[in-house]
KEMI-86195 format. One record per residue: residue in three letters; x, y, z of N, C-alpha, C in turn; residue number from 1. Coordinates in Angstrom, 3 decimals, padded with zeros to 6 digits. Layout:
KEMI-86195
<atom><res>ALA</res><n_X>X</n_X><n_Y>Y</n_Y><n_Z>Z</n_Z><ca_X>X</ca_X><ca_Y>Y</ca_Y><ca_Z>Z</ca_Z><c_X>X</c_X><c_Y>Y</c_Y><c_Z>Z</c_Z><n>NUM</n></atom>
...
***
This chain:
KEMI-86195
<atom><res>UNK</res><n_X>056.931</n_X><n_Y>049.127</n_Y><n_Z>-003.504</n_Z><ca_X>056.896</ca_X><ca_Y>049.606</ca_Y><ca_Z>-004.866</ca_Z><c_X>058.087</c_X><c_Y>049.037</c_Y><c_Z>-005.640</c_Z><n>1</n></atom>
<atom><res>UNK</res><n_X>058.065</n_X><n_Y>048.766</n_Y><n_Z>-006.976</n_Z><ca_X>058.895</ca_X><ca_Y>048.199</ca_Y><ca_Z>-007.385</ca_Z><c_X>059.644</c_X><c_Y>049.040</c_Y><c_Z>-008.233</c_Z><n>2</n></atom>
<atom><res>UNK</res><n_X>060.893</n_X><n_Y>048.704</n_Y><n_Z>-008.432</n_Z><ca_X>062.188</ca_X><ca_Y>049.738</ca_Y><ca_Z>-008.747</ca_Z><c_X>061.908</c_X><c_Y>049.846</c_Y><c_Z>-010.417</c_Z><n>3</n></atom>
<atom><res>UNK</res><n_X>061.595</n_X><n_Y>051.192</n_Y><n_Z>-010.573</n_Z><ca_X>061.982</ca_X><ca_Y>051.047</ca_Y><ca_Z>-011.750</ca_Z><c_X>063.550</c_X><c_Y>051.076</c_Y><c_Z>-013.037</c_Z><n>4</n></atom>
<atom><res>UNK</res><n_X>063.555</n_X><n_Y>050.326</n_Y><n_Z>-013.705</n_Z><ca_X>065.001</ca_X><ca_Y>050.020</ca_Y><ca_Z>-014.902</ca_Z><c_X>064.674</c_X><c_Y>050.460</c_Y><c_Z>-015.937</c_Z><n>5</n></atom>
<atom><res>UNK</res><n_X>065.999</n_X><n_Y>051.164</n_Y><n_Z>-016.498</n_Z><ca_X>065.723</ca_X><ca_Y>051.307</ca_Y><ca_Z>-017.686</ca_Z><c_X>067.302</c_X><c_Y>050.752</c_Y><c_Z>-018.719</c_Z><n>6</n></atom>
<atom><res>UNK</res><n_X>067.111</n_X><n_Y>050.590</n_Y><n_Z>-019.667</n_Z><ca_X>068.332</ca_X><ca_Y>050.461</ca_Y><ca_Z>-020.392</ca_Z><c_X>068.585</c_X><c_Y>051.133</c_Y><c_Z>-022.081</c_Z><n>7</n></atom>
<atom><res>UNK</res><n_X>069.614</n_X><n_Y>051.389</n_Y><n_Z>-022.061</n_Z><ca_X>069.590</ca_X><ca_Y>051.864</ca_Y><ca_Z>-023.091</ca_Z><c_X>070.750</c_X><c_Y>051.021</c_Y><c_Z>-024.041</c_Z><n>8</n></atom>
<atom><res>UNK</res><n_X>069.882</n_X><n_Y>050.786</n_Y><n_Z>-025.743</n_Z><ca_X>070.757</ca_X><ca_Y>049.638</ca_Y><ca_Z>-026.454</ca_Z><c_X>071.208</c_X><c_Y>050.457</c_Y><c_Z>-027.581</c_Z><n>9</n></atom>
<atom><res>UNK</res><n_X>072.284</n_X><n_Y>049.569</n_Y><n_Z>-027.992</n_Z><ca_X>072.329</ca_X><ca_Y>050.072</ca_Y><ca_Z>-029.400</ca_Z><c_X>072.833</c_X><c_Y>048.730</c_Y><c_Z>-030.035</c_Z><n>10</n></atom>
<atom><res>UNK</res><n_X>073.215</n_X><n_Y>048.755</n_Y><n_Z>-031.063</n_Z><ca_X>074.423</ca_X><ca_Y>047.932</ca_Y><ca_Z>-032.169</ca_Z><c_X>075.372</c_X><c_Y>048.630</c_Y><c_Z>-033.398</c_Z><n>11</n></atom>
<atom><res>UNK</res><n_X>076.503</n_X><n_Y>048.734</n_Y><n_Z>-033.012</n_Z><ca_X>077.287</ca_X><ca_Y>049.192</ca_Y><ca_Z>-034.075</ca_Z><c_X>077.782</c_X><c_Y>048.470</c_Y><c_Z>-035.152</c_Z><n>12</n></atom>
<atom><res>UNK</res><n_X>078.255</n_X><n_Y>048.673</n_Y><n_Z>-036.028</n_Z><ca_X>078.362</ca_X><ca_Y>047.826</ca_Y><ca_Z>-037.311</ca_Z><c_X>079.557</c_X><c_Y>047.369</c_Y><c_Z>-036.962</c_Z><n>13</n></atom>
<atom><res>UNK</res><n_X>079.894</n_X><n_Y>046.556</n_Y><n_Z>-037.498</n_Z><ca_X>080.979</ca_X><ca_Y>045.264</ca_Y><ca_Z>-036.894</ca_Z><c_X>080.593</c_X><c_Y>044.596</c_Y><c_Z>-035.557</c_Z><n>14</n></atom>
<atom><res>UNK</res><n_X>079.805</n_X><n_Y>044.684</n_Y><n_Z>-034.756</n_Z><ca_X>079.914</ca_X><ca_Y>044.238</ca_Y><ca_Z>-033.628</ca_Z><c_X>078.735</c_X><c_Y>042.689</c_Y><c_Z>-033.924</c_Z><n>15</n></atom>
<atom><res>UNK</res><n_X>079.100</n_X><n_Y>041.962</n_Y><n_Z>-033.165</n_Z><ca_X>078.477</ca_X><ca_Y>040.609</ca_Y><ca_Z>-033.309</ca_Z><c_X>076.890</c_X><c_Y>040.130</c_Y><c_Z>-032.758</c_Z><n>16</n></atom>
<atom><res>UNK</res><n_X>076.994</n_X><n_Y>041.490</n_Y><n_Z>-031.765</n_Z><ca_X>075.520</ca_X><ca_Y>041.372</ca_Y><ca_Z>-031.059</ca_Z><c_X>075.432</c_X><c_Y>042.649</c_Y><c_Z>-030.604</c_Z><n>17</n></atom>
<atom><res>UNK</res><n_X>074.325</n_X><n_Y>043.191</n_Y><n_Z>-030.199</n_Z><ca_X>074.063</ca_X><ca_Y>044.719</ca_Y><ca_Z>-029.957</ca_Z><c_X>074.438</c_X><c_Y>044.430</c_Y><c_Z>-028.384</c_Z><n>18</n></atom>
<atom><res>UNK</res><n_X>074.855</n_X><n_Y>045.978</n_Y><n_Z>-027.788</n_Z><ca_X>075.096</ca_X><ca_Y>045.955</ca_Y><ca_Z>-026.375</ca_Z><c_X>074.335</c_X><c_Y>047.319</c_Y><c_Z>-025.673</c_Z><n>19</n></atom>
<atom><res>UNK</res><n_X>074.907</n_X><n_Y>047.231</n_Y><n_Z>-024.379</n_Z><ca_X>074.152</ca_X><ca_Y>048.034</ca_Y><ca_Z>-023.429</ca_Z><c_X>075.149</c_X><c_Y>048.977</c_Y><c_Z>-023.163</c_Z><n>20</n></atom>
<atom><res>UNK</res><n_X>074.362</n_X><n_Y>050.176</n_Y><n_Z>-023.635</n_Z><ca_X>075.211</ca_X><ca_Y>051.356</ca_Y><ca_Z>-023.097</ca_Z><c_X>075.528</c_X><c_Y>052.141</c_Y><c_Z>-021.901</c_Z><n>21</n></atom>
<atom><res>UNK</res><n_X>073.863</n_X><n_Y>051.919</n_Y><n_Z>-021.755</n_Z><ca_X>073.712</ca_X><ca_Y>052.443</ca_Y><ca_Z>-020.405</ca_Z><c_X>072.796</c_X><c_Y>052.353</c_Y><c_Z>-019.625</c_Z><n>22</n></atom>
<atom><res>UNK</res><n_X>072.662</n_X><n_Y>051.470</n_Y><n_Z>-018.403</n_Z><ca_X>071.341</ca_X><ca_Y>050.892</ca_Y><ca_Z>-017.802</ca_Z><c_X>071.232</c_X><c_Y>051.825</c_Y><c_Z>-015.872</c_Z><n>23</n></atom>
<atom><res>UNK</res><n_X>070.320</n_X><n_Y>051.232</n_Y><n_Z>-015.759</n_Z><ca_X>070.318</ca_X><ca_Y>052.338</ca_Y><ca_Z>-013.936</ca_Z><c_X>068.836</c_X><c_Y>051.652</c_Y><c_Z>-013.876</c_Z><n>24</n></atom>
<atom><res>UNK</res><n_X>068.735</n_X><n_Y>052.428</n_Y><n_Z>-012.365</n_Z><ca_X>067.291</ca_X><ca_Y>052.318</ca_Y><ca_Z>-011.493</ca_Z><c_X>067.083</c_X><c_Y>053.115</c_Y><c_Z>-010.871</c_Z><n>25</n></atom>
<atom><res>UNK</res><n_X>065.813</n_X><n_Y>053.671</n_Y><n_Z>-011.010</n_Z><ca_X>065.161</ca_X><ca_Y>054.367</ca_Y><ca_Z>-010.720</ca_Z><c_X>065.649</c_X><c_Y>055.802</c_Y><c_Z>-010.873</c_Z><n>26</n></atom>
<atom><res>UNK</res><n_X>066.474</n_X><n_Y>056.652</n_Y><n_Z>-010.131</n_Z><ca_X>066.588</ca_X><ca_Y>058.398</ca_Y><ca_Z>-010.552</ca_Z><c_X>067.699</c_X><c_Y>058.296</c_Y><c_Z>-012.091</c_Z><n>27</n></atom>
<atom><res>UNK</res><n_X>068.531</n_X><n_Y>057.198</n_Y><n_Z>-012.117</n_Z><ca_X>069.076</ca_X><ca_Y>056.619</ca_Y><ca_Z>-012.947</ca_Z><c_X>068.746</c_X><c_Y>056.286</c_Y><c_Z>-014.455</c_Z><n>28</n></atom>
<atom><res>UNK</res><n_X>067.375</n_X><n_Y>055.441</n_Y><n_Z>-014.290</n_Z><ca_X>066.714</ca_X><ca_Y>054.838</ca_Y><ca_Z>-015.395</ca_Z><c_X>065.645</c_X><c_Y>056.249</c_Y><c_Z>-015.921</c_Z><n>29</n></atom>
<atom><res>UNK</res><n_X>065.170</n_X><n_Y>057.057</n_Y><n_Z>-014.818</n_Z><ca_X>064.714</ca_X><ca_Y>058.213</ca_Y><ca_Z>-015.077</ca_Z><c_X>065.234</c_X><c_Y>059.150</c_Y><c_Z>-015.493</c_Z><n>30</n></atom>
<atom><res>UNK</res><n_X>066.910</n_X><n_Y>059.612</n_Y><n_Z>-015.819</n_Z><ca_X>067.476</ca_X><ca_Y>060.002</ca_Y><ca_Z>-016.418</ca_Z><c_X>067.687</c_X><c_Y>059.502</c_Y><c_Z>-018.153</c_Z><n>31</n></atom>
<atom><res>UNK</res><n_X>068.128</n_X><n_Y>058.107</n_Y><n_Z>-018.115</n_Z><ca_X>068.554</ca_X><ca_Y>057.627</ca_Y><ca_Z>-019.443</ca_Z><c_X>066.899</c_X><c_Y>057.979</c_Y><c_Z>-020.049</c_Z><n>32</n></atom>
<atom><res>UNK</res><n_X>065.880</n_X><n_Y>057.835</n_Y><n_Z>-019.562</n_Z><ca_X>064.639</ca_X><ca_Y>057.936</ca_Y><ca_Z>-020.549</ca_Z><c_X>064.588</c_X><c_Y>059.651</c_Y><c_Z>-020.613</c_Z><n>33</n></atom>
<atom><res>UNK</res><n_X>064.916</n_X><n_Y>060.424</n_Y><n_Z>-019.877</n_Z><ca_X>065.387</ca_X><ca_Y>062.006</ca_Y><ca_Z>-020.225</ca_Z><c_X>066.134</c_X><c_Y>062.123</c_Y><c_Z>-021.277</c_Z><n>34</n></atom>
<atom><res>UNK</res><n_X>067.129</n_X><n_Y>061.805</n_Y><n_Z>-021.639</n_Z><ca_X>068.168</ca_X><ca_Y>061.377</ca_Y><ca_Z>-022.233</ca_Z><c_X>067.696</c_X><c_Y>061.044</c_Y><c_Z>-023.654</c_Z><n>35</n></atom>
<atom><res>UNK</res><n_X>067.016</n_X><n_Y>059.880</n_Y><n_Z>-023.976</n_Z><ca_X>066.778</ca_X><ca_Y>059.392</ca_Y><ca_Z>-024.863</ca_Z><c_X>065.194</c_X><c_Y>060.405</c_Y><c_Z>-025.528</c_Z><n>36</n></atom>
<atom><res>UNK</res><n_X>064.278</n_X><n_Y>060.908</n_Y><n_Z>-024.705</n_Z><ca_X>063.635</ca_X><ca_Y>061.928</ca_Y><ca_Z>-024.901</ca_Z><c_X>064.060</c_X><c_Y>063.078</c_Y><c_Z>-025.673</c_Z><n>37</n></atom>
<atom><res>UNK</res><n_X>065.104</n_X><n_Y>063.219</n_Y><n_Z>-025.220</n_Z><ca_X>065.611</ca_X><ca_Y>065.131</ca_Y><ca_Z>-025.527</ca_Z><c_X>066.296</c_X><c_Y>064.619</c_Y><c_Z>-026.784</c_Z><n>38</n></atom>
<atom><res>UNK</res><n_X>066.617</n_X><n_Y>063.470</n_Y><n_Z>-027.224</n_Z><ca_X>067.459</ca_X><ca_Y>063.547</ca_Y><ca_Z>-028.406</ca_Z><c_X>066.375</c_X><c_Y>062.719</c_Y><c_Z>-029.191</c_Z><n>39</n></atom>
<atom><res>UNK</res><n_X>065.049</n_X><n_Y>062.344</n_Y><n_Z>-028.937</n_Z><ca_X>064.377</ca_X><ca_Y>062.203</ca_Y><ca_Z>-029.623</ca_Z><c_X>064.410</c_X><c_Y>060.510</c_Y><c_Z>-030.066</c_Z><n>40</n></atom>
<atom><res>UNK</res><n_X>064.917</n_X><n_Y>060.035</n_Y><n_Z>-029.344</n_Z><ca_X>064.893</ca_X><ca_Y>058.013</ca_Y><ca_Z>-029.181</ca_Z><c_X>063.497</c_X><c_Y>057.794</c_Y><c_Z>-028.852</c_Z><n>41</n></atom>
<atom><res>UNK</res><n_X>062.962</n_X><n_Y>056.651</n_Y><n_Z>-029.660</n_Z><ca_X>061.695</ca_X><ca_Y>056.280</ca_Y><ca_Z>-028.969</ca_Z><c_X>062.107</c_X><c_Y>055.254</c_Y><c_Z>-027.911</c_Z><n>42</n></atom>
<atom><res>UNK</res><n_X>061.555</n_X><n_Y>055.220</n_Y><n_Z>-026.445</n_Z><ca_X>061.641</ca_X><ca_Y>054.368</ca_Y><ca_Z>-025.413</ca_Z><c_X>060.057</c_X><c_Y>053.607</c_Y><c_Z>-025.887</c_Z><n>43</n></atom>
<atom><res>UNK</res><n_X>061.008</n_X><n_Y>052.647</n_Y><n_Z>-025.515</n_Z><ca_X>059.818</ca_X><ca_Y>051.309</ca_Y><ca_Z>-025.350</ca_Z><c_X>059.993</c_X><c_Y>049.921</c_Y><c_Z>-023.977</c_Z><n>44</n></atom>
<atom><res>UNK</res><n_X>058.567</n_X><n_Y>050.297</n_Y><n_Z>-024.400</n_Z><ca_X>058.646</ca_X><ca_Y>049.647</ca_Y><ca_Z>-022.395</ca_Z><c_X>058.291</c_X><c_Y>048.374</c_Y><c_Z>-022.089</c_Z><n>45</n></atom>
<atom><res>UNK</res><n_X>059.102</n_X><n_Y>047.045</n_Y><n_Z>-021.500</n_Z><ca_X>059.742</ca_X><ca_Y>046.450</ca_Y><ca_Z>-021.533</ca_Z><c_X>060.024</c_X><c_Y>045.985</c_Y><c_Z>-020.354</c_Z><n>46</n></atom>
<atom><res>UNK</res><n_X>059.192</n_X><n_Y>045.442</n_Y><n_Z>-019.138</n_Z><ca_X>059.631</ca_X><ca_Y>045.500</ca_Y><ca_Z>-017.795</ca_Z><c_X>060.523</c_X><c_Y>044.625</c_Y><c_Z>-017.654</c_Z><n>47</n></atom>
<atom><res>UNK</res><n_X>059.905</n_X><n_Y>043.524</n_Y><n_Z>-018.435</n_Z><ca_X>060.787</ca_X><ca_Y>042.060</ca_Y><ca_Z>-017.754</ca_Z><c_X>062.073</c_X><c_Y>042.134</c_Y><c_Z>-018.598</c_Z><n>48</n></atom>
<atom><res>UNK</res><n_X>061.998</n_X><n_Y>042.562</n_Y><n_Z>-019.780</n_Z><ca_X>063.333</ca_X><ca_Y>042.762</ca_Y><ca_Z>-020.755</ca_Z><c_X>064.155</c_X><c_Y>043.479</c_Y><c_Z>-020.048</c_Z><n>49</n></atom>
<atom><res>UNK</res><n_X>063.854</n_X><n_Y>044.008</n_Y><n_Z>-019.254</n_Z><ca_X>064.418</ca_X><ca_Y>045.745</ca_Y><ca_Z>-018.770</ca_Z><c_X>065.092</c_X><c_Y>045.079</c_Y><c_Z>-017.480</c_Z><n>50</n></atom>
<atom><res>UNK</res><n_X>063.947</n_X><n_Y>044.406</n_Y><n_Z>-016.281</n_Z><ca_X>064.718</ca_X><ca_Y>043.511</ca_Y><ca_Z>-015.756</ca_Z><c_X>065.842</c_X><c_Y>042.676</c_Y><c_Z>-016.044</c_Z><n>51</n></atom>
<atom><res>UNK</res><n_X>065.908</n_X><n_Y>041.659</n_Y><n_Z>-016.899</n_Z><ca_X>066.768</ca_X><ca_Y>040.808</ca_Y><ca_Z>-017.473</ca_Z><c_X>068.178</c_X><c_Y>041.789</c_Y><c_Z>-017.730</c_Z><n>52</n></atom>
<atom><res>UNK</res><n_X>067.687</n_X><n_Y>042.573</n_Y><n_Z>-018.431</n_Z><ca_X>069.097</ca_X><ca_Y>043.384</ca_Y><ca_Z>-018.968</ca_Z><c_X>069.843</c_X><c_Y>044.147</c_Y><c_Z>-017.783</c_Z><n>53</n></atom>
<atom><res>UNK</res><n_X>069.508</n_X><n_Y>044.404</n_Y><n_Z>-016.902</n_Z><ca_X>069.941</ca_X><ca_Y>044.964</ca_Y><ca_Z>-015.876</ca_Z><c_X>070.762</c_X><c_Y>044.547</c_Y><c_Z>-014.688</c_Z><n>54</n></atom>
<atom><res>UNK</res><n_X>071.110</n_X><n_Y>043.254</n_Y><n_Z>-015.519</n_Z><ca_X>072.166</ca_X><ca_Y>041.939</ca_Y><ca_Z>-014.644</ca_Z><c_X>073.533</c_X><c_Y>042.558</c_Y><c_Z>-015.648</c_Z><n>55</n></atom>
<atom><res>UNK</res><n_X>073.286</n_X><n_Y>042.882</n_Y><n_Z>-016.922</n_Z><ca_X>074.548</ca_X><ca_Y>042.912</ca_Y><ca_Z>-018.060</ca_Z><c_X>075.010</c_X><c_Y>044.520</c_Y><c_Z>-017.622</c_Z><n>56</n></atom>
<atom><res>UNK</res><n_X>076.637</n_X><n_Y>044.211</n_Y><n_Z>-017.312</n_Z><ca_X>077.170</ca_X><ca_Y>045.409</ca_Y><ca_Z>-017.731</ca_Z><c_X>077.146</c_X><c_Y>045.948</c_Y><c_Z>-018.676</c_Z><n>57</n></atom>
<atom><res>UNK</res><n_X>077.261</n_X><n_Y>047.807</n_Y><n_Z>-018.292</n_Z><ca_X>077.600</ca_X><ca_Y>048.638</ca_Y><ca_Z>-019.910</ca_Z><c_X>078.485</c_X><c_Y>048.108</c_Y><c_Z>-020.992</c_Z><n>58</n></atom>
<atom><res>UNK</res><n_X>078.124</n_X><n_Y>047.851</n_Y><n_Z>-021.670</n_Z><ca_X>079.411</ca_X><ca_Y>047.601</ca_Y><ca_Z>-023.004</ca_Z><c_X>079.744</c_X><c_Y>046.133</c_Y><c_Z>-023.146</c_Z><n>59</n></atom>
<atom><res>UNK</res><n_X>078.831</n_X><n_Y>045.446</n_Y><n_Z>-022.367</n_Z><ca_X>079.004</ca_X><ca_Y>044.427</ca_Y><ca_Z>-022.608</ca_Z><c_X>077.956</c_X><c_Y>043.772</c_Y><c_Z>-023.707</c_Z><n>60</n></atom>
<atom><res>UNK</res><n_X>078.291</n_X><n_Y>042.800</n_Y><n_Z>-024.579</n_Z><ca_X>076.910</ca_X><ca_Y>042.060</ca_Y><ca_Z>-025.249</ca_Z><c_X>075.975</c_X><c_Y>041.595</c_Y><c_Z>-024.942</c_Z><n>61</n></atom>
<atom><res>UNK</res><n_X>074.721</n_X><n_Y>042.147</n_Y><n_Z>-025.480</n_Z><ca_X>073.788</ca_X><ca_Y>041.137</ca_Y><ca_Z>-024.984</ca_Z><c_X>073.736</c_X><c_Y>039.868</c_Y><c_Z>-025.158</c_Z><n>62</n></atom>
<atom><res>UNK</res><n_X>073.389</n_X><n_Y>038.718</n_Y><n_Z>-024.495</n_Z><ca_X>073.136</ca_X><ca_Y>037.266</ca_Y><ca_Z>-024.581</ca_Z><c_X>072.283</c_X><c_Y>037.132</c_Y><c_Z>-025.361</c_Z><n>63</n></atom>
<atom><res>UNK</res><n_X>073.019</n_X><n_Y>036.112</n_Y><n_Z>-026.664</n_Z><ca_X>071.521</ca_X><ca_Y>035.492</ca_Y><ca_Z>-027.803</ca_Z><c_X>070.537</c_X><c_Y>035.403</c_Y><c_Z>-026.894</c_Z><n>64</n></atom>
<atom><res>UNK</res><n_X>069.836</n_X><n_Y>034.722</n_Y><n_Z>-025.968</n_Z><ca_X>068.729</ca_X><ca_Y>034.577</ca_Y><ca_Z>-025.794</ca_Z><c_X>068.007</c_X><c_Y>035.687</c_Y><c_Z>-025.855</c_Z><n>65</n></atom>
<atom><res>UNK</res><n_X>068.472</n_X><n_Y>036.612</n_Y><n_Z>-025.552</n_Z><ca_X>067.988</ca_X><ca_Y>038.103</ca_Y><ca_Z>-025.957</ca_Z><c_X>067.583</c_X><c_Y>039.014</c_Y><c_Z>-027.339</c_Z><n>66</n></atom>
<atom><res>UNK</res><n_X>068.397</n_X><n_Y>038.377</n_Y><n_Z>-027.895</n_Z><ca_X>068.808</ca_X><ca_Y>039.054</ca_Y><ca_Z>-029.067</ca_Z><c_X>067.389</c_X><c_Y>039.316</c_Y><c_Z>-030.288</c_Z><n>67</n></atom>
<atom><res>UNK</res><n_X>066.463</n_X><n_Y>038.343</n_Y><n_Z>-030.024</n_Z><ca_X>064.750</ca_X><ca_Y>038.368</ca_Y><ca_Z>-030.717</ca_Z><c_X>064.024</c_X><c_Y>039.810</c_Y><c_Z>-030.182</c_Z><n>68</n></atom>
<atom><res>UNK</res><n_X>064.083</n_X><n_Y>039.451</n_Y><n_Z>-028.346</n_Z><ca_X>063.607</ca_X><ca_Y>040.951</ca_Y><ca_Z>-028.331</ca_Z><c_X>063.973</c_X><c_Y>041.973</c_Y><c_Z>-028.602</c_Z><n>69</n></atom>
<atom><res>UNK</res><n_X>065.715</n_X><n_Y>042.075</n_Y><n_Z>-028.524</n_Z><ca_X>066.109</ca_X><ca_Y>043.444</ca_Y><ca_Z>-028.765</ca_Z><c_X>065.984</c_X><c_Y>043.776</c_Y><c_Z>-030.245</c_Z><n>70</n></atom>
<atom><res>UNK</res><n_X>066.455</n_X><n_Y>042.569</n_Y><n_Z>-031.062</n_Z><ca_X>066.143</ca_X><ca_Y>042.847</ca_Y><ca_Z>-032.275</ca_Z><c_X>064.775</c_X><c_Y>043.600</c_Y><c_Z>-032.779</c_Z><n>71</n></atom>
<atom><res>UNK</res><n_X>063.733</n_X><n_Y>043.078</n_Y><n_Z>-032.473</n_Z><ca_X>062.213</ca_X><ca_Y>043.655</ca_Y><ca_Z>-032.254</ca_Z><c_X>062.636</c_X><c_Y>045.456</c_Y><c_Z>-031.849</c_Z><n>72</n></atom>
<atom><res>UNK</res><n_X>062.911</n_X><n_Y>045.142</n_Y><n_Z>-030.538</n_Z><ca_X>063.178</ca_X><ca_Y>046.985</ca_Y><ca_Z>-030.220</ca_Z><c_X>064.028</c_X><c_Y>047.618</c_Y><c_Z>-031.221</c_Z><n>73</n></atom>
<atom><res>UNK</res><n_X>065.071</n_X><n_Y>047.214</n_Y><n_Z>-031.368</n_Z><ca_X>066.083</ca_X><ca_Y>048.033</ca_Y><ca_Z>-032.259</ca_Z><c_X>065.295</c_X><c_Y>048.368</c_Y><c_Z>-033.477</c_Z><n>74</n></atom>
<atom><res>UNK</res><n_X>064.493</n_X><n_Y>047.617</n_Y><n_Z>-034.326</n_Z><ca_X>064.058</ca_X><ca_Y>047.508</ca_Y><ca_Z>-035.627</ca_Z><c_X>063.004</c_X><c_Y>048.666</c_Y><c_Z>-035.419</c_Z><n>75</n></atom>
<atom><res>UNK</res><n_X>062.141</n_X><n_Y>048.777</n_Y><n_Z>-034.457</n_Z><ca_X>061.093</ca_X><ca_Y>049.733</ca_Y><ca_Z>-034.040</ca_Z><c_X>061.708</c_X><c_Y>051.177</c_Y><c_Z>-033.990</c_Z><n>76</n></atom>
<atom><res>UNK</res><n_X>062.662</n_X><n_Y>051.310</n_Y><n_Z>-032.994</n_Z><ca_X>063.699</ca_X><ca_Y>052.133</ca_Y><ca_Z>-032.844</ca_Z><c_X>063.732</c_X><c_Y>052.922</c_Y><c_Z>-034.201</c_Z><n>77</n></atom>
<atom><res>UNK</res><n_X>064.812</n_X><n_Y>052.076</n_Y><n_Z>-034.993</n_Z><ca_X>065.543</ca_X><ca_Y>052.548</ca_Y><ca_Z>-036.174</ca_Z><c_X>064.317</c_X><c_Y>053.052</c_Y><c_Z>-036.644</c_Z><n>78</n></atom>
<atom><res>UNK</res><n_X>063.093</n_X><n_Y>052.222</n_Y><n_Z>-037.380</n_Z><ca_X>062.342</ca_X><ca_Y>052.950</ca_Y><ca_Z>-038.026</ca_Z><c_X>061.642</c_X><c_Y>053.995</c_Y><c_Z>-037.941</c_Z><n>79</n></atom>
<atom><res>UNK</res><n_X>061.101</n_X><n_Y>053.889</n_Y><n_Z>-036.440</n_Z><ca_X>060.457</ca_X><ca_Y>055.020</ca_Y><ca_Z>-035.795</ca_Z><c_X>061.375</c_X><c_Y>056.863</c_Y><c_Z>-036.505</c_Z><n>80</n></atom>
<atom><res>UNK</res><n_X>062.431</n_X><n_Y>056.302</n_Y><n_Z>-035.905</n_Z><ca_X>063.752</ca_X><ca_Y>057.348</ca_Y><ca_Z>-036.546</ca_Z><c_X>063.112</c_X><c_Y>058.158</c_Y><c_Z>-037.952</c_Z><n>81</n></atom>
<atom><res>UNK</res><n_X>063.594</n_X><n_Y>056.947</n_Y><n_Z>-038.729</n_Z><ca_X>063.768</ca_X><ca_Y>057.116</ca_Y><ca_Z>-039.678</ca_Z><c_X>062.374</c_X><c_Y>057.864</c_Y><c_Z>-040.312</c_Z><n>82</n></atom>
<atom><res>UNK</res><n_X>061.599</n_X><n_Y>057.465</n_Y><n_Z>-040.279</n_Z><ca_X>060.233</ca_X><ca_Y>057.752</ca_Y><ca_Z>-040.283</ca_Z><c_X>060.196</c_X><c_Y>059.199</c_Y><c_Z>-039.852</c_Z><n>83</n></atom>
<atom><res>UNK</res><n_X>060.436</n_X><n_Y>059.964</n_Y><n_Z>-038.683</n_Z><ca_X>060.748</ca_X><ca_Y>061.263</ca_Y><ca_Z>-038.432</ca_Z><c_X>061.556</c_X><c_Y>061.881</c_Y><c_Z>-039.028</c_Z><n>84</n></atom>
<atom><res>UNK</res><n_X>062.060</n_X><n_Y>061.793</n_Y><n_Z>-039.777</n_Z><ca_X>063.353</ca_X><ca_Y>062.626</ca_Y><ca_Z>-040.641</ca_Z><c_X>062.409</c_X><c_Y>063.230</c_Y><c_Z>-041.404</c_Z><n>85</n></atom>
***
């Protein structure tokens, strides 16, 4: 069976590229999507992204090559949000 990842992104203003706050596997990645549930984040699912990101430490930047998909997620993210208010 294969492990499941999860990660969790953000981008703060000033920062040059969005980063990873907080990534895990499996009871781990099943937490951060608890996490992001209870405070009402939309998770979006993402295996191979999820893979990939799961090489990058917390707090570190994501790699441009990345930066299309996350951008995509983040933008979904934010609006989804926003949209619920």
């Amino acid at each position: 069976m294969e492990e499941k990842k999860a990660a969790a992104l953000g981008y703060e203003p000033g920062d040059y590229a969005p980063k990873i706050f907080a990534k895990g596997t499996d009871v781990v990645a099943d937490a951060i999507c608890k996490i992001a549930q209870e405070n009402r984040i939309p998770i979006v699912k993402s295996p191979h992204l999820a893979y990939s990101l799961s090489e990058i430490n917390p707090f570190d930047y994501i790699p441009e090559k990345y930066w299309t998909a996350v951008a995509e997620i983040l933008r979904f993210v934010y609006e989804t949000r926003r949209n619920d208010e």
